[in-house]
C-alpha positions as CSV (number, residue, x, y, z in Angstrom):
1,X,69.5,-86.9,-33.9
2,X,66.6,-88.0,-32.4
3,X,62.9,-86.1,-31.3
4,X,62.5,-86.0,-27.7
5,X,58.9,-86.8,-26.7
6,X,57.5,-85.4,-23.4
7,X,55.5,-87.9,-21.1
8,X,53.6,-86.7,-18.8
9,X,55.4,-88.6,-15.8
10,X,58.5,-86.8,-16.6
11,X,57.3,-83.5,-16.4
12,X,58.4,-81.7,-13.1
13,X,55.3,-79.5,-11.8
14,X,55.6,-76.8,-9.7
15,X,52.5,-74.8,-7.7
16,X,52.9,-71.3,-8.6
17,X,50.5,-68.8,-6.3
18,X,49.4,-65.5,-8.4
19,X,47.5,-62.3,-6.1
20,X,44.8,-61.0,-8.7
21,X,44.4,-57.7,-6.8
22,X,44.4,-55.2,-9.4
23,X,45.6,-57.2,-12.7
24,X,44.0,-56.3,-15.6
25,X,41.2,-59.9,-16.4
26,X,42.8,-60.4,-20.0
27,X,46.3,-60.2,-19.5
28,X,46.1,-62.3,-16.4
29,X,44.1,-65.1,-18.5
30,X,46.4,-65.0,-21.0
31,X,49.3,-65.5,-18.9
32,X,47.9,-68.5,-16.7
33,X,46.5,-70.3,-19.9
34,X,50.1,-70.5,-21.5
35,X,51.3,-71.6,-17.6
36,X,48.7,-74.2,-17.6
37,X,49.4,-75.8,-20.7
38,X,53.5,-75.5,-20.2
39,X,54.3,-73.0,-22.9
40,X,56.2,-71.3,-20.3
41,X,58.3,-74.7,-20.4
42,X,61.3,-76.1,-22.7
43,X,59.9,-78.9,-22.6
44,X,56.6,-78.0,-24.3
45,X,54.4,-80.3,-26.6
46,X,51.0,-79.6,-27.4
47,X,50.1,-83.2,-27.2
48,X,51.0,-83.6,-23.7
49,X,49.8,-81.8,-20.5
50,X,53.3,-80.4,-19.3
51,X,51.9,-77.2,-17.4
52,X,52.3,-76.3,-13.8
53,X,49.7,-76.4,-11.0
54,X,48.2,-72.2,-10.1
55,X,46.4,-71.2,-7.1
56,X,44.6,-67.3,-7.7
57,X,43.9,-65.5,-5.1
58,X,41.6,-62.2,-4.6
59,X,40.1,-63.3,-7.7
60,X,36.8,-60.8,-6.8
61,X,39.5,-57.6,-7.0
62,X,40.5,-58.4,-11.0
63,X,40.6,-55.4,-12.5
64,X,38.6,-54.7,-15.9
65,X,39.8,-51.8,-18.5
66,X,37.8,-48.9,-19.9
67,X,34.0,-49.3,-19.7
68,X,33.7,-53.2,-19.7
69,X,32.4,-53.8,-16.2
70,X,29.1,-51.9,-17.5
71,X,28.7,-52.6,-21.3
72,X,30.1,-56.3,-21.4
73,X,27.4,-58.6,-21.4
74,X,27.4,-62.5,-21.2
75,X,24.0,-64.1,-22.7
76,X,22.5,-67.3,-22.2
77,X,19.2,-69.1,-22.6
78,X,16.7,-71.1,-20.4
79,X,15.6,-73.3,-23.5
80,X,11.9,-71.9,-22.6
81,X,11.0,-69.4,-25.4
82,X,11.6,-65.8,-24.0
83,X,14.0,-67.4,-21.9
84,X,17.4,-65.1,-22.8
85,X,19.1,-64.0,-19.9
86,X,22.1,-61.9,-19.9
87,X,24.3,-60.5,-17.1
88,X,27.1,-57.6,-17.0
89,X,30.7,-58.4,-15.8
90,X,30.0,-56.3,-12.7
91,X,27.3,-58.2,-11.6
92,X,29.2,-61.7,-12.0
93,X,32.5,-60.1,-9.8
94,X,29.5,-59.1,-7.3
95,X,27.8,-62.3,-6.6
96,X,29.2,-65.1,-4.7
97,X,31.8,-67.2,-7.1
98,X,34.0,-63.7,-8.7
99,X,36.1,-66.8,-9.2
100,X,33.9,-68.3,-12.5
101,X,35.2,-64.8,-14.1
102,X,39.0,-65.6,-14.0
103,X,38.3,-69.8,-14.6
104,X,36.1,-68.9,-17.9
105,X,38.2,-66.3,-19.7
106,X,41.3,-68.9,-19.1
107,X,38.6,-71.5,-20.2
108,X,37.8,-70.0,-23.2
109,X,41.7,-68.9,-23.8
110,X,42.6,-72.8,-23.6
111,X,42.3,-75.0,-26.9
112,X,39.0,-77.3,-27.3
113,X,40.0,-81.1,-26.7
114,X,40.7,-83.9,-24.9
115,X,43.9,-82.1,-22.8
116,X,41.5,-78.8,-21.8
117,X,39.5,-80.6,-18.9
118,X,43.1,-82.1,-17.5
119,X,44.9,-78.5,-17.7
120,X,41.9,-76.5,-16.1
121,X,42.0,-78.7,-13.1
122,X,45.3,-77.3,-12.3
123,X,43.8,-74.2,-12.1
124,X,42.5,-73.4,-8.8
125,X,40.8,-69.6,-8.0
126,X,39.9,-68.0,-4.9
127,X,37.8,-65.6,-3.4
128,X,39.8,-63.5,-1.0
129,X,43.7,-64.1,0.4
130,X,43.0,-67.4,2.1
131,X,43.7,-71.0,0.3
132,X,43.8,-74.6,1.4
133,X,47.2,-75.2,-1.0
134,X,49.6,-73.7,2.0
135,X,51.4,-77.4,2.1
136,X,52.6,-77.2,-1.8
137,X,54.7,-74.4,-0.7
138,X,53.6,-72.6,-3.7
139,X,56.2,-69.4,-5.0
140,X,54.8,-66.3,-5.6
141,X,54.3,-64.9,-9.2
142,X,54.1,-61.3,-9.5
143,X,52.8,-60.5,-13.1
144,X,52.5,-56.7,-12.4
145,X,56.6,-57.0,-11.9
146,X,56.5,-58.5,-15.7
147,X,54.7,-56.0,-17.4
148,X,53.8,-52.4,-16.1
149,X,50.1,-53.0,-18.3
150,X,49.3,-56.4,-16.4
151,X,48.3,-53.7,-13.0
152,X,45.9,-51.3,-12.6
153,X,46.8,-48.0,-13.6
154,X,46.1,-44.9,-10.9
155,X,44.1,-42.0,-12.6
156,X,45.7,-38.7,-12.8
């Protein structure tokens, strides 16, 4: 018996389109990192890029749990000394690319290597319902069908 290697011309893509409107931000990474990188697929090898193509849309009405919107900060520096900057996650859904939020925390979920620039450019987010991918016919994946945790719970 022999190992079946995976090429990536004989992997069959498909364009899957996921509404972010009320999904929890860590569940919904999680689930489009292992769709990127095929681990959704029989076929899987983590050598090869065997992951399908995802277009998000709404991606500035992700929904964040308990008291993260406020208290989680993201840091950087300007290289000029004083020059720390930080930001809250309700300030980066705010301003004008909410989609940075969904493409780094599937970024960061993604393995470091040669493979992680390929699968993140099947990964396309938007801001709002419209997207130019209408002639890929892409099917509709509803992840708050999969798990009752992936939405937004209503407060009783």
């Amino acid at each position: 018996m022999s190992t079946a290697f995976v090429r990536a011309v004989d992997v069959q893509r498909k364009w899957l389109l996921i509404d972010a409107d009320g999904l929890v931000l860590g569940r919904l990474a999680v689930v489009l990192a292992n769709i990127l990188r095929g681990k959704n697929k029989v076929c899987y090898s983590p050598n090869a890029d065997c992951g399908d193509n995802i277009v998000v849309i709404n991606a500035e009405k992700v929904w964040l749990t308990g008291k993260k919107a406020e208290e989680k900060f993201f840091y950087w520096h300007t290289g000029y000394p004083g020059g720390i900057k930080k930001r809250n996650m309700k300030d980066l859904l705010a301003e004008p690319l909410p989609d940075k939020v969904i493409h780094n925390a599937v970024k960061r979920m993604i393995p470091k290597g040669p493979l992680r620039s390929g699968i993140l450019r099947k990964l396309k987010v938007y801001k709002g319902s419209e997207h130019p991918h209408e002639a890929q016919n892409p099917e509709l994946l509803d992840l708050g069908m999969l798990n009752a945790k992936n939405k937004r719970r209503s407060k009783q």
